[in-house]
C-alpha positions in Angstrom: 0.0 0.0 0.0 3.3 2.3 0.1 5.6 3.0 -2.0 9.0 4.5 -1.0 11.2 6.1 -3.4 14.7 7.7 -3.4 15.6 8.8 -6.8 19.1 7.5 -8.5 19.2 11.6 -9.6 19.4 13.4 -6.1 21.2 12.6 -3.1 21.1 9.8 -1.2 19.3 10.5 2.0 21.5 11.7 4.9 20.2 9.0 7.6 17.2 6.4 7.6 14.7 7.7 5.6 13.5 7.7 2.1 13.0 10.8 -0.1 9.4 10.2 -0.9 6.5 7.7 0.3 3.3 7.5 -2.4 -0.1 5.9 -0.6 -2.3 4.1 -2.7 -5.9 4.9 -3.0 -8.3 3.3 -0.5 -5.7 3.5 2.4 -6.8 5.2 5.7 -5.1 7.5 7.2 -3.8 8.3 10.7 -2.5 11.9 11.5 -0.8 12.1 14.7 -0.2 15.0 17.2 3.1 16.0 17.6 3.8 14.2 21.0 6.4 15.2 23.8 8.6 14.1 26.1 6.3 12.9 28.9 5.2 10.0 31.1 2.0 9.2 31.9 2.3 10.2 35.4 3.8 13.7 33.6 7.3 12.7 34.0 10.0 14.6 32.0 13.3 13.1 31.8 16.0 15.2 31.4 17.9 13.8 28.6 16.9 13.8 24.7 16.9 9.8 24.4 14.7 9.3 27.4 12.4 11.8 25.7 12.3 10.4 22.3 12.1 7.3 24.0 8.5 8.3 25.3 7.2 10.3 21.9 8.2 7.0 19.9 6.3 5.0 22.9 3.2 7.2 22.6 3.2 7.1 18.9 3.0 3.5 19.0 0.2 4.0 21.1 -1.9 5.7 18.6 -1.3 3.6 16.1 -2.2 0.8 18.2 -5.4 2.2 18.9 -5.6 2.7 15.2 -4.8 -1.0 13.9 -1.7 0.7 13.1 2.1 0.2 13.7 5.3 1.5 13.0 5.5 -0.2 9.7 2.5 2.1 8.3 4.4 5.4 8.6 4.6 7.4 6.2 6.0 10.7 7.3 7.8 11.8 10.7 7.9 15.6 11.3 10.6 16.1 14.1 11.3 18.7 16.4 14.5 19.2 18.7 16.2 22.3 20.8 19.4 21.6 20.0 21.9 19.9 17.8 23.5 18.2 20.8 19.7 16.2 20.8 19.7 15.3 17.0 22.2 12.3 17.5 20.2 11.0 20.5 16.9 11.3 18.6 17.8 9.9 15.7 19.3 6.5 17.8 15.6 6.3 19.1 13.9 6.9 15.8 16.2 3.9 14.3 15.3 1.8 16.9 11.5 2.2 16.1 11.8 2.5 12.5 11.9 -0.3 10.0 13.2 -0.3 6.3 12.2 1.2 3.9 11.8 4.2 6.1 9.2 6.8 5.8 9.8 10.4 4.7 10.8 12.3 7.5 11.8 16.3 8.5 14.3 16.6 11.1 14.4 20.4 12.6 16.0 22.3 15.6 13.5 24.8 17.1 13.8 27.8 19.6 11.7 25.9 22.3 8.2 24.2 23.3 5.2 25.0 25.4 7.7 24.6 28.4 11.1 24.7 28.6 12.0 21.3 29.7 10.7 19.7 26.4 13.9 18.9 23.9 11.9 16.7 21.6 8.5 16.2 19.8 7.5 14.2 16.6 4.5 14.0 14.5 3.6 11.6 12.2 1.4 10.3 9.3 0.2 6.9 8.8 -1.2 4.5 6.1 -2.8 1.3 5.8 
């Protein structure tokens, strides 16, 4: 129901992702809230892995709920504070990704709602 692309006649991509992601006709969709670094029990770690850690665990969630998993991505818009927190979000986001990898936006912002947050992602589903 996806098809992944990464033309021969650009650059290959910089990390695990592919350059483009069609979605056939007659797939649903699942559009995610960008989701933070937070527990449950409102928990903020202080490191960017522990964060990411908890976004890619509440994105799994949702696509649970949705009959959905981590295989049905099809985009991941990400969000960091830093560049010190790209290399530890990017570990996590391998961990949860599988090949081919979806299209995906990596980009460091001024800050979140509050100021302990160093991560968030948002993603798009198919299936």
């Amino acid at each position: 129901m996806l098809s992944h692309f990464i033309p021969a006649a650009i650059r290959k991509p910089f990390a695990k992702y592919s350059h483009a992601v069609e979605v056939q006709a007659g797939a649903r969709l699942l559009f995610c809230s960008g989701q933070l670094g937070i527990s449950a029990d409102d928990r903020i770690p202080e490191s960017a892995e522990e964060q990411s850690v908890l976004c890619f665990e509440a994105i799994g969630a949702c696509l649970t709920e949705a009959g959905m998993g981590f295989r049905d991505l099809v985009r991941i818009n990400a969000y960091v504070t830093e560049r010190a927190c790209m290399a530890p979000y990017m570990a996590v986001r391998d961990r949860y990704v599988a090949m081919p990898a979806p299209a995906s936006t990596l980009m460091i912002v001024n800050g979140f709602t509050r100021p302990e947050f160093k991560v968030e992602v948002e993603v798009l589903a198919a299936r």
